[in-house]
C-alpha positions in Angstrom: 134.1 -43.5 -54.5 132.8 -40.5 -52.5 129.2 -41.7 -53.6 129.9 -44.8 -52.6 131.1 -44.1 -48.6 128.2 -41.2 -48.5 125.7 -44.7 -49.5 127.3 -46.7 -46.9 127.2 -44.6 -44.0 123.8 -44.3 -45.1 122.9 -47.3 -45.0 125.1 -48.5 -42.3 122.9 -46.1 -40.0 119.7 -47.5 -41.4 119.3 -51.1 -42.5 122.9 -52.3 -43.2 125.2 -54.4 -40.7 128.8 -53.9 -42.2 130.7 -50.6 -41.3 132.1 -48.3 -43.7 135.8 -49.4 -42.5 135.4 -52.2 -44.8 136.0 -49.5 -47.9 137.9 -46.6 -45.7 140.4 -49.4 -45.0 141.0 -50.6 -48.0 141.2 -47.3 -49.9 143.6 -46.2 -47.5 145.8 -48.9 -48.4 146.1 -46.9 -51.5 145.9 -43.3 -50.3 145.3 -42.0 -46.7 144.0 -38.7 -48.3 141.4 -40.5 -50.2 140.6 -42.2 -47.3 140.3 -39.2 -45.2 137.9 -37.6 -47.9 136.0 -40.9 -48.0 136.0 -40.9 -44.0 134.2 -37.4 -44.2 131.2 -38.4 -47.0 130.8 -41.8 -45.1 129.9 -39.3 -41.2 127.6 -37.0 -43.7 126.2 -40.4 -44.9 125.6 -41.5 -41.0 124.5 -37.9 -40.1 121.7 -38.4 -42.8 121.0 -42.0 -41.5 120.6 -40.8 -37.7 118.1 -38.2 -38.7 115.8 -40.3 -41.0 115.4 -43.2 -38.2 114.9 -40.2 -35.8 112.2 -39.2 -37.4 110.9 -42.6 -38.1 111.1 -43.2 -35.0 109.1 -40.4 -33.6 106.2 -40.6 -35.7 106.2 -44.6 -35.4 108.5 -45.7 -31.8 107.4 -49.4 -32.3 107.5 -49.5 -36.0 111.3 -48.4 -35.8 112.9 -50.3 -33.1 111.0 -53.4 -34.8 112.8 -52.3 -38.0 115.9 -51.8 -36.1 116.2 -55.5 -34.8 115.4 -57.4 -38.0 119.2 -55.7 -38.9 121.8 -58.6 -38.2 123.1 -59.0 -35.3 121.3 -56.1 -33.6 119.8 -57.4 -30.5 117.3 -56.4 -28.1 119.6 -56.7 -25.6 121.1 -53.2 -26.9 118.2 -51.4 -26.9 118.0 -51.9 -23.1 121.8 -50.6 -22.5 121.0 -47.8 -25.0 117.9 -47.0 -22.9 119.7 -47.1 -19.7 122.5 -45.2 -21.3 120.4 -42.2 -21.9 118.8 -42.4 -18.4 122.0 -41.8 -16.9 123.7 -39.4 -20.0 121.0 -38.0 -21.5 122.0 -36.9 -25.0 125.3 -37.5 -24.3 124.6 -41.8 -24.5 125.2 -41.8 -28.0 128.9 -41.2 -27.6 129.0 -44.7 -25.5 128.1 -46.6 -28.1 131.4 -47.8 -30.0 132.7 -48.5 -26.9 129.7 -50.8 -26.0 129.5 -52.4 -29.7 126.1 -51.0 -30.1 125.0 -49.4 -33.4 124.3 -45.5 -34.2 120.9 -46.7 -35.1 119.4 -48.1 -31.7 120.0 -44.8 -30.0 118.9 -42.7 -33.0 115.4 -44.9 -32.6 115.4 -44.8 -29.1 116.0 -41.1 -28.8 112.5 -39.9 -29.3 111.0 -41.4 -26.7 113.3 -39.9 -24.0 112.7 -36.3 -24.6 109.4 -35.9 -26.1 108.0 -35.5 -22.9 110.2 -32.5 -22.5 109.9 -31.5 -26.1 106.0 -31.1 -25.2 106.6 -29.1 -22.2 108.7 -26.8 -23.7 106.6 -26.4 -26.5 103.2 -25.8 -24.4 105.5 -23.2 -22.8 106.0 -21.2 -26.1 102.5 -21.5 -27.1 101.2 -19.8 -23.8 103.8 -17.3 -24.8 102.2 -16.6 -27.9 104.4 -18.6 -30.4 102.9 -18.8 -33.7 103.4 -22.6 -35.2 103.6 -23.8 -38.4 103.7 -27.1 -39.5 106.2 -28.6 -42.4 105.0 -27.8 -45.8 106.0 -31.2 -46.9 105.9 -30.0 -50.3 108.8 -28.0 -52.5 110.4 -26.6 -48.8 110.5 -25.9 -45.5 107.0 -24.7 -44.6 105.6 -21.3 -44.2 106.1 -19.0 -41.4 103.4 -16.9 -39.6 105.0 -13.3 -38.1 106.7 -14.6 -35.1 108.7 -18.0 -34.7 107.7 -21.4 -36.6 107.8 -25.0 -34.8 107.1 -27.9 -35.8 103.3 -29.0 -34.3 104.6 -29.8 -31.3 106.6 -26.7 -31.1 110.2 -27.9 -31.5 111.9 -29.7 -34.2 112.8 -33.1 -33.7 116.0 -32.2 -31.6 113.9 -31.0 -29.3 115.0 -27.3 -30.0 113.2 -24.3 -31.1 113.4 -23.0 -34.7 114.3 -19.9 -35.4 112.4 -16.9 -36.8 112.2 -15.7 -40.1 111.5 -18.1 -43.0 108.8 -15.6 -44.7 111.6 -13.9 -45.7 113.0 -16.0 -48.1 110.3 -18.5 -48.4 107.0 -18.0 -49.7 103.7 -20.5 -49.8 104.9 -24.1 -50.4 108.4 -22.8 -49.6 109.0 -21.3 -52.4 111.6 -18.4 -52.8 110.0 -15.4 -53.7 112.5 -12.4 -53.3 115.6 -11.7 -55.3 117.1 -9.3 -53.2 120.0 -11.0 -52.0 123.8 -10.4 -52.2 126.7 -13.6 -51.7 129.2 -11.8 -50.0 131.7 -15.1 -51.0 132.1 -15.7 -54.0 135.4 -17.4 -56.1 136.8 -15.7 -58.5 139.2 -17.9 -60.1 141.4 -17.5 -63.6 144.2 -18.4 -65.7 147.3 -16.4 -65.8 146.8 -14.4 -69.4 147.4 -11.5 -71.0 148.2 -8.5 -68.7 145.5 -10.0 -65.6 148.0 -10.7 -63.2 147.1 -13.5 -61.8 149.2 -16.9 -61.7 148.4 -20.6 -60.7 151.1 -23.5 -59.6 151.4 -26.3 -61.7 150.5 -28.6 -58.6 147.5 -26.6 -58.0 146.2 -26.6 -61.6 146.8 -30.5 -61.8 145.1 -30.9 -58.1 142.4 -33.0 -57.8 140.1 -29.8 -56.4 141.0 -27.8 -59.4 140.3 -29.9 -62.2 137.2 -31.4 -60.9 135.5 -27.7 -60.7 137.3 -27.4 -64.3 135.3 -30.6 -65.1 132.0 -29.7 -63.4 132.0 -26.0 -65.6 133.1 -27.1 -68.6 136.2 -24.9 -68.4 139.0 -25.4 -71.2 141.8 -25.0 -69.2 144.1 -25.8 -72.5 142.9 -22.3 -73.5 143.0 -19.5 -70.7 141.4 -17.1 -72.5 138.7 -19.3 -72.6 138.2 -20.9 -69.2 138.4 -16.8 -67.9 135.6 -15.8 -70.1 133.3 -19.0 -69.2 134.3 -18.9 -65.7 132.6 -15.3 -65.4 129.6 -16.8 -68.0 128.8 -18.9 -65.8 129.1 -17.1 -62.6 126.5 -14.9 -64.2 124.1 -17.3 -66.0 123.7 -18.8 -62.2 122.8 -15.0 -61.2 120.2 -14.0 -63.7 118.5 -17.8 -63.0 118.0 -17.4 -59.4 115.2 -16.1 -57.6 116.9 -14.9 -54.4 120.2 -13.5 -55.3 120.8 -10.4 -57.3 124.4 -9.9 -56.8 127.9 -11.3 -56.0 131.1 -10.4 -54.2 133.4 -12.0 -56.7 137.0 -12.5 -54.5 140.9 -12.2 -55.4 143.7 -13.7 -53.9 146.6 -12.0 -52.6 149.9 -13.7 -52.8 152.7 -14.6 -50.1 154.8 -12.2 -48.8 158.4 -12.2 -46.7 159.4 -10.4 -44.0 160.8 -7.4 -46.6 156.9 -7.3 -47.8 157.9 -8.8 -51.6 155.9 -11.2 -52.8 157.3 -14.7 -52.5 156.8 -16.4 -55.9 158.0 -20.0 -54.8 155.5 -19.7 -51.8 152.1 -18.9 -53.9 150.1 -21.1 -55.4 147.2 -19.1 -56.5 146.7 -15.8 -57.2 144.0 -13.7 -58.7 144.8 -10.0 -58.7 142.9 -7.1 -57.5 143.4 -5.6 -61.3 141.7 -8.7 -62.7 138.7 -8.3 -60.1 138.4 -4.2 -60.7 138.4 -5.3 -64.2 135.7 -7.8 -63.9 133.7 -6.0 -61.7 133.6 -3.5 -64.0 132.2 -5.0 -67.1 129.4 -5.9 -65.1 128.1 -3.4 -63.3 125.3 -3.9 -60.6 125.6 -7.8 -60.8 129.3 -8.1 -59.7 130.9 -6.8 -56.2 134.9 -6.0 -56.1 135.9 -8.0 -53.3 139.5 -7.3 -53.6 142.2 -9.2 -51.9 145.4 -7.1 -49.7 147.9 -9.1 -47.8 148.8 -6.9 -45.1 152.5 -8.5 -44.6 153.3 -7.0 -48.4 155.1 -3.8 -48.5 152.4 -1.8 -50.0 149.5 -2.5 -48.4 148.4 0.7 -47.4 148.5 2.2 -50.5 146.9 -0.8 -52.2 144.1 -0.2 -49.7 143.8 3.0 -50.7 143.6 2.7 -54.4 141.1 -0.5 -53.9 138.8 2.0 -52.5 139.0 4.1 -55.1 138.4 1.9 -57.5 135.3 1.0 -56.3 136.1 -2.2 -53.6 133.2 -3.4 -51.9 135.4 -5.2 -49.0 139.1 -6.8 -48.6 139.1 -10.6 -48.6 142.4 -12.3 -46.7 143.2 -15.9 -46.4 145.8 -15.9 -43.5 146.7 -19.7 -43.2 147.4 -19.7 -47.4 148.7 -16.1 -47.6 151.0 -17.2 -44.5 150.7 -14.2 -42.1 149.6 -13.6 -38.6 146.5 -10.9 -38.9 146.9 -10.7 -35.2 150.0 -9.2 -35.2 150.5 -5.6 -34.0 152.4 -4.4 -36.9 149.1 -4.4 -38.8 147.1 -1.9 -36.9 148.2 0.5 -39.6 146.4 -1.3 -42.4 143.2 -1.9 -40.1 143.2 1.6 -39.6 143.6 2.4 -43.3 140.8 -0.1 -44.0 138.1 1.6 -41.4 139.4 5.1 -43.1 138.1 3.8 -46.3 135.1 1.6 -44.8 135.8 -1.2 -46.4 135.0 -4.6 -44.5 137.9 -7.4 -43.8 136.1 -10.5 -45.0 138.9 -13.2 -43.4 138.9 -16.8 -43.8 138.8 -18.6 -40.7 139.1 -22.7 -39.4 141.0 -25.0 -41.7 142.1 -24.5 -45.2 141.5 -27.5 -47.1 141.0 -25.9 -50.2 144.3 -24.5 -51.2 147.8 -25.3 -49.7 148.3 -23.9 -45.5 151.4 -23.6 -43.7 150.2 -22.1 -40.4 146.6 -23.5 -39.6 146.5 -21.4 -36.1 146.3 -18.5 -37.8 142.5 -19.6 -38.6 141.6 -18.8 -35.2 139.1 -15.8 -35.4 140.6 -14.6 -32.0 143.4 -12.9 -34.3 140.8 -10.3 -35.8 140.3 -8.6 -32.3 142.7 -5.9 -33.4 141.0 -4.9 -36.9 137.7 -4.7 -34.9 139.5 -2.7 -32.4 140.8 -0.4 -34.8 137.1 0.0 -36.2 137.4 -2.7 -39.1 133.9 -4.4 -39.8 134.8 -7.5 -40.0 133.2 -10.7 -42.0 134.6 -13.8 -40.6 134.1 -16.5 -42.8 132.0 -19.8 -42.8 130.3 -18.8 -39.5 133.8 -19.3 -37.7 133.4 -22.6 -37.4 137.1 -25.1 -37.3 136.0 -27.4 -40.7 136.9 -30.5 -38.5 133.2 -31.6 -38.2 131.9 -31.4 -34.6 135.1 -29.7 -33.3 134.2 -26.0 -33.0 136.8 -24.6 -31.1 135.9 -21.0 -31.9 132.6 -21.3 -30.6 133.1 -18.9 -27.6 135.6 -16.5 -29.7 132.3 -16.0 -31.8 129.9 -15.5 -29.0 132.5 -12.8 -27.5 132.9 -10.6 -30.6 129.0 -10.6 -31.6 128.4 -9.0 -27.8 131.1 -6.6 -27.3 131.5 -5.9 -31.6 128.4 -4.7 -33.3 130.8 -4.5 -36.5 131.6 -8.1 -36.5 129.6 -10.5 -38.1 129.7 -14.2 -39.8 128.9 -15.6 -43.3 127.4 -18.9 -43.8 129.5 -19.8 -46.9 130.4 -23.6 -46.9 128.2 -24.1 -43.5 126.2 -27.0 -45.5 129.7 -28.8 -46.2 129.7 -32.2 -43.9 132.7 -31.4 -42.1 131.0 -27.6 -41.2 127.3 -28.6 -41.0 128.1 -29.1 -37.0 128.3 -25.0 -36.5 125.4 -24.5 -38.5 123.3 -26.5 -35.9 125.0 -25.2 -33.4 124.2 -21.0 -35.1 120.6 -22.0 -35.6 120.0 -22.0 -32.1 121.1 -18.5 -31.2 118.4 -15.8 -32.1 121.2 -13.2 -31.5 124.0 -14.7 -33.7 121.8 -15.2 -36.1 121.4 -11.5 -36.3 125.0 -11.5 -37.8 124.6 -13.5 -40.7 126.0 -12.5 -44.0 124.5 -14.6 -46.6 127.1 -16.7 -49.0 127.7 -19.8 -50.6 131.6 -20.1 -51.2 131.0 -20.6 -54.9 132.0 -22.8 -56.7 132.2 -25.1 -53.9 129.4 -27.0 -53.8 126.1 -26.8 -51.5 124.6 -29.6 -50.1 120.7 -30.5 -49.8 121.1 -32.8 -46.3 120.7 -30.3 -43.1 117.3 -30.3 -42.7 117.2 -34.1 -42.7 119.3 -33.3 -39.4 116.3 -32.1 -38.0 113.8 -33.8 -39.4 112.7 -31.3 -42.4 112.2 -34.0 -45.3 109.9 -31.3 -47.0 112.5 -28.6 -46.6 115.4 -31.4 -48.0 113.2 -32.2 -50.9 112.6 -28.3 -52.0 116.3 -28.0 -51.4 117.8 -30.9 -53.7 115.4 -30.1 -56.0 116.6 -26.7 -56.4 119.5 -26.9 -59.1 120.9 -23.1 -58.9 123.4 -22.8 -55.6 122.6 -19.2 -54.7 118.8 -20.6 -54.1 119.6 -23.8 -52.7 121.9 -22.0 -50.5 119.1 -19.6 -49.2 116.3 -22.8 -48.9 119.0 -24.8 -46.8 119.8 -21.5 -44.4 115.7 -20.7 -44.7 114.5 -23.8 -43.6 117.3 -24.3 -40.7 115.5 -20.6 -39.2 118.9 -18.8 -40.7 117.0 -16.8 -43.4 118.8 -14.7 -45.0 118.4 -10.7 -45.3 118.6 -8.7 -48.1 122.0 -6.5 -49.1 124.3 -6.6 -46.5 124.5 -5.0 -42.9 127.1 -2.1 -43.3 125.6 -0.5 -45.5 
């Protein structure tokens, strides 16, 4: 059913006259969660739509709108409000639309036309200023960058906005990847309680929809833990030695929940992977595995646990506040955030919405809350380019801005940034040369990663190189390459 609403939205925002409430409606008849899930594919679906008549539309302006207007009861009448509409609102016209009955797809064909003339003023600008343009390979990926910025012909992607510097780095001729040098700062480690590992999963998590279809995509067995562990890792690595751009991984644990005595709170945790079972992994594969150890601060032995994380080799601390149910921005943790700069290792902190696992407290999200670690001298990682994970809503957006210019020990990882409902704060990062400066690659593994954003801005080439491209650490690094995000080899701090 996903495929399904993604197709609809798609073709509702190209060629199709019913809207996707036909099947959001009746599935939430059924199951609102479903429907919410089905509500999210169907927007990426649109999002997709919107930037394929864009660009139609800007290489053939009559071709489209004729297109446009053989759809059913799209009338030319519209196209004149949706002209007028972006006289008087610019950009912002496309928001009037549902409440003028006229379709996503007149304004996306009608957009071009009202800024190219400033696209090509702009873009005459950057060549006086010595911009060096290259145009869209077409071919496996994104195109090929000379030394200093890449544009489009013009100078400017199809939105009109200039595209970032750097895809030599990961992209070669034709766009293909031609460095392995990179490291995923976030990836999932995830296991079955056995043996003497430590780690422990709720019976409504392991049944959970999220759960069993990663199960399902692996292969795992998860009638026999001490198989599913063993493949899990397998295939962690397999993915590893086949790509071309990444050399190692930050494999992550999972703290449990702890009350206000600091014990853990067994009723209260769903999932938990232990920082024994990560040391342990991390150590039977040496040079292709990272220790990215997980320490609740709220739990009663935190500093010590920091302590012997370091010494067991821990390349940084990984904390989910909103499932691990603690406030990081309380003061009573300036203790462990000083512990945590005495041992330099990195707070890598989840941040926005946490669909993934269970949340009590989704405030605690807000990336505002890290101030203290970074005031204590913490370098801190804050995941999934801080963006909310409620689509367009980026809330945190000046939050980010602030700590990049006052914290040169904070930066952002682009883990899960080609999800739909966080695909708006990667447009949004792609814009700013000096955010991009404080990007930590990652993909959130095993979540998936998704092919579409450079449809968003017109990059077919760069989509096709991208979808073709099977392994998610690479596809990950085409997708962030071709956007002007590309990554840089190891990692920052060190």
């Amino acid at each position: 059913m996903p495929a399904l609403a993604f197709v609809w939205g798609l073709a509702e925002g190209t060629a199709f006259f019913l809207l996707p409430d036909t099947l959001l409606t009746a599935t939430a008849l059924g199951s609102f969660r479903k429907a919410l899930r089905q509500s999210g594919w169907a927007l990426a679906g649109a999002l997709v739509a919107g930037a394929v008549m864009f660009s139609f539309a800007r290489r053939d302006p009559d071709g489209a709108c004729a297109f446009v207007l053989r759809v059913p009861f799209v009338r030319s009448g519209m196209v004149d409000r949706a002209d007028a509409d972006f006289k008087q609102k610019g950009a912002l016209a496309v928001l009037r639309g549902p409440a003028r009955g006229i379709p996503y797809k007149v304004y996306a064909v009608r957009a071009p036309g009202k800024f190219h003339a400033r696209a090509s003023v702009l873009a005459r600008q950057r060549a006086g200023a010595g911009t060096a343009f290259s145009p869209d390979g077409g071919g496996g990926g994104g195109g090929v960058a000379a030394s200093g910025p890449v544009a489009s012909p013009d100078g400017l992607d199809p939105l009109g906005r200039f595209v970032g510097p750097g895809l030599r780095t990961v992209l070669g001729g034709g766009g293909s990847v031609n460095q392995k040098n990179l490291i995923d700062v976030h990836v999932h480690l995830a296991a079955l309680p056995e043996g003497d590992n430590g780690c422990f999963i709720s019976k409504k998590m392991l049944n959970g929809l999220l759960f069993r279809s990663v199960a399902a995509r692996l292969g795992l067995p998860l009638h026999d833990p001490a198989g599913t562990n063993r493949l899990y890792v397998e295939r962690l690595l397999q993915r590893l030695d086949e790509s071309e751009t990444t050399a190692q991984a930050v494999v992550l644990g999972l703290d449990g929940v702890y009350d206000a005595d600091g014990r853990r709170n067994e009723s209260e945790t769903e999932f938990l992977i232990s920082n024994d079972y990560v040391l342990r992994t991390v150590a039977a594969h040496p040079g292709r595995l990272l220790a990215g150890v997980s320490i609740n601060p709220a739990r009663r032995d935190a500093i010590d646990e920091a302590a012997r994380c370091a010494e067991g080799g821990a390349f940084l601390v990984k904390v989910l506040p909103n499932t691990q149910h603690f406030n990081p921005g309380e003061e009573r943790y300036r203790a462990f955030y000083r512990a945590l700069a005495r041992h330099r290792l990195p707070l890598l902190s989840h941040v926005g919405y946490e669909f993934s696992l269970l949340g009590k407290d989704q405030s605690v999200g807000d990336p505002a809350r890290l101030g203290i670690a970074l005031e204590e001298g913490v370098t801190v990682i804050a995941a999934h380019g801080a963006s909310q994970g409620l689509f367009f809503h980026e809330p945190h957006w000046k939050t980010l801005v602030e700590f990049v210019q006052r914290y040169p020990h904070f930066y952002w990882d682009a883990s899960a940034l080609t999800l739909p409902n966080r695909v708006g704060m990667l447009l949004r990062l792609r814009r700013r040369s000096d955010l991009i400066e404080r990007m930590v690659f990652g993909t959130d593994y095993p979540l998936p990663v998704f092919a579409f954003p450079p449809l968003l801005i017109g990059h077919a080439g760069a989509w096709n190189g991208a979808r073709r491209t099977p392994n998610p650490f690479d596809r990950q690094a085409r997708v962030l390459a071709a956007l002007g995000l590309s990554p840089r080899p190891g990692v920052p701090w060190r």
